[in-house]
N, C-alpha and C positions, 0 to 999 in steps of 0.2 A: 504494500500500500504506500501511498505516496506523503503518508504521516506515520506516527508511532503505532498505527493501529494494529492488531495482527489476524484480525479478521475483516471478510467484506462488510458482514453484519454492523460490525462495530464501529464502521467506517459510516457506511449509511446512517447510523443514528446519530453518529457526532455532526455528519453532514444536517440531518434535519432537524436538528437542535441550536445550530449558527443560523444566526442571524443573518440575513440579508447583505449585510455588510460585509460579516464573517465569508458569506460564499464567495463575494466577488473576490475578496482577497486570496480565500483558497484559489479561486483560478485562477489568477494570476500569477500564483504561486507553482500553483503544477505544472501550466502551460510554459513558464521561463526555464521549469525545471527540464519538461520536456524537450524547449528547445534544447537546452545545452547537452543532454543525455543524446538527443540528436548526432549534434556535431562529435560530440565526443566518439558516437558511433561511426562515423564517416572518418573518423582517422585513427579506429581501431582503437582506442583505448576504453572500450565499455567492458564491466568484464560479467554482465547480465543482461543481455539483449533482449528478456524477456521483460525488462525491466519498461520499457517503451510504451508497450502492450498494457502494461496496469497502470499510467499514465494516463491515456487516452482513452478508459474505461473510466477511471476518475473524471476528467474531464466531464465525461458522457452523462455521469451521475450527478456533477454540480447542476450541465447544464438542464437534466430532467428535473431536476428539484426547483430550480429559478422557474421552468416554465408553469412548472403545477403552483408554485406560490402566482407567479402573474394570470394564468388562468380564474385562479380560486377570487383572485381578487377583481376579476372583472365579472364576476358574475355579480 
């Protein structure tokens, strides 16, 4: 996981427990990590490639939760 968490479980509920505020700075937080895990991968020094992969599932997860709070609140 792309925090101290060591389950997805536990990830998801710290995710829907932050605050709005809190999300956006997690993604921005993953997404910078992601980039650089990127690069790092592009010149061979990554030494968990699968590491990209729960990254970008992260990502996936801030961004489903932002839409379910922006949906909930336009009804």
């Amino acid at each position: 996981m792309p925090d101290e968490s060591k389950t997805t479980t536990v990830f998801r509920e710290r995710l829907r427990a932050a605050s709005d505020h809190e999300l956006e700075e997690r993604l921005n937080d993953v997404s910078e990590s992601l980039f650089n895990l990127r690069q790092r991968l592009a010149t061979g020094q990554v030494e968990d490639p699968k590491r990209i992969r729960k990254y970008r599932k992260a990502i996936a997860r801030i961004r489903t939760i932002q839409t379910e709070r922006r949906l909930a609140r336009e009804r």
